[in-house]
C-alpha positions as CSV (number, residue, x, y, z in Angstrom):
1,X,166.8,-60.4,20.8
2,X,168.0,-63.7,18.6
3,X,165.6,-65.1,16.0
4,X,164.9,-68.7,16.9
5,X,166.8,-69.9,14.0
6,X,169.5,-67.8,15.0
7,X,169.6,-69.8,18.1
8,X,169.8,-73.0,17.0
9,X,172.6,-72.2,14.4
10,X,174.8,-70.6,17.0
11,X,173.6,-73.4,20.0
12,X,172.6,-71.0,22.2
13,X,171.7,-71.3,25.4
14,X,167.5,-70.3,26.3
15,X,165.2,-70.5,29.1
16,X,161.9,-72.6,28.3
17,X,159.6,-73.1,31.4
18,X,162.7,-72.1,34.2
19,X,164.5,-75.1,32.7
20,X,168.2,-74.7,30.6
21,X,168.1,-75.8,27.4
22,X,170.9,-75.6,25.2
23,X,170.8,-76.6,21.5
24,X,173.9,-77.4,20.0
25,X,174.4,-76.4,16.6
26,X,173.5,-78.3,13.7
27,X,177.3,-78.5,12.3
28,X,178.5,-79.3,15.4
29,X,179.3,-83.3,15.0
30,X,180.3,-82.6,11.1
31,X,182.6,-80.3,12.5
32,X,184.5,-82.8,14.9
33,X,184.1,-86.2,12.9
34,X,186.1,-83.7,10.3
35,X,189.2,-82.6,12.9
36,X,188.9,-86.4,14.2
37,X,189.7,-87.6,11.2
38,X,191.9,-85.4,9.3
39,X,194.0,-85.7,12.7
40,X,194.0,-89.7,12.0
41,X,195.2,-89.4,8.9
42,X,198.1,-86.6,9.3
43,X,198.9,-87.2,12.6
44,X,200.3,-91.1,12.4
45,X,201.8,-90.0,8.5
46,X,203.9,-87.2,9.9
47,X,204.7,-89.0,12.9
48,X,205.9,-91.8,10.7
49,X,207.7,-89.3,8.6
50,X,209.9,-88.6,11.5
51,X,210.4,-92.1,13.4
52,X,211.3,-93.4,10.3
53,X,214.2,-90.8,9.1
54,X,215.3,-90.7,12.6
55,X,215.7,-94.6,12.7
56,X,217.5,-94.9,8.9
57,X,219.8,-92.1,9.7
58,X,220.8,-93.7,13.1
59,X,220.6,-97.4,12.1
60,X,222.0,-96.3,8.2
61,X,219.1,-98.6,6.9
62,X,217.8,-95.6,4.6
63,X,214.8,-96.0,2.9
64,X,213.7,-99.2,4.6
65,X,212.7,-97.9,8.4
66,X,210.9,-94.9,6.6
67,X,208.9,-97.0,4.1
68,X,208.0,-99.7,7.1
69,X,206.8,-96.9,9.7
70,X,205.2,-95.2,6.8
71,X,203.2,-98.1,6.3
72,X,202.8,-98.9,9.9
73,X,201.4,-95.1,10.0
74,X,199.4,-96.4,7.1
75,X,197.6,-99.5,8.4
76,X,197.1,-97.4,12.2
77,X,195.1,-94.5,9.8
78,X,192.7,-97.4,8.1
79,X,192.3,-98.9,11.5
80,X,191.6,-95.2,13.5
81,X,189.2,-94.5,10.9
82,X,187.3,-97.6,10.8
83,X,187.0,-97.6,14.5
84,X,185.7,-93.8,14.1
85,X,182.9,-95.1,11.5
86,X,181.7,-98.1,13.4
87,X,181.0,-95.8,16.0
88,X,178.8,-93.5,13.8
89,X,177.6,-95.9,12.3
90,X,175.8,-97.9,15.7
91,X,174.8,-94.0,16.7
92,X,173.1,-93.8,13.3
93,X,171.7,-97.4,13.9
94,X,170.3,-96.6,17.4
95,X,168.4,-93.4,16.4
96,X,166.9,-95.6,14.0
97,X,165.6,-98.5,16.1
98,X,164.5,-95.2,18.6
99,X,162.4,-93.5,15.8
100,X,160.6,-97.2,14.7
């Protein structure tokens, strides 16, 4: 048998009046705002790592096509993350106007 507290940090699955319930794990959300975001910063930077040597070794423009997509990769990071916050941010908002 799980301990109650067991349940809830593992989200496991129980049966309370013959309905499912499943509680998700407190960590949960921390857990994937974290890969969200780590992925918006490293994907677009390594990405722009590689567009931009490619295009200076084929247009022989070196550094100047790596520095622009690295700061292309730069501005789409501020903007992806931004975009991620507002969205927490009118979740957070909501759940406060619920509890009033």
């Amino acid at each position: 048998m799980v301990l109650p507290h067991a349940q809830r940090l593992l989200g496991l699955l129980f049966m309370e009046n013959n309905e499912k319930i499943i509680i998700e794990p407190w960590w949960k959300e921390g857990v994937i705002i974290f890969i969200r975001v780590s992925a918006y910063i490293a994907v677009p930077v390594i990405l722009g790592l590689y567009i931009g040597r490619y295009l200076d070794k084929k247009y022989n423009t070196e550094p100047y096509l790596l520095i622009l997509s690295i700061f292309i990769a730069f501005i789409s990071t501020m903007y992806l993350i931004w975009k991620e916050m507002k969205k927490y941010q009118n979740k957070i908002e909501k759940e406060e106007n619920i509890k009033k």
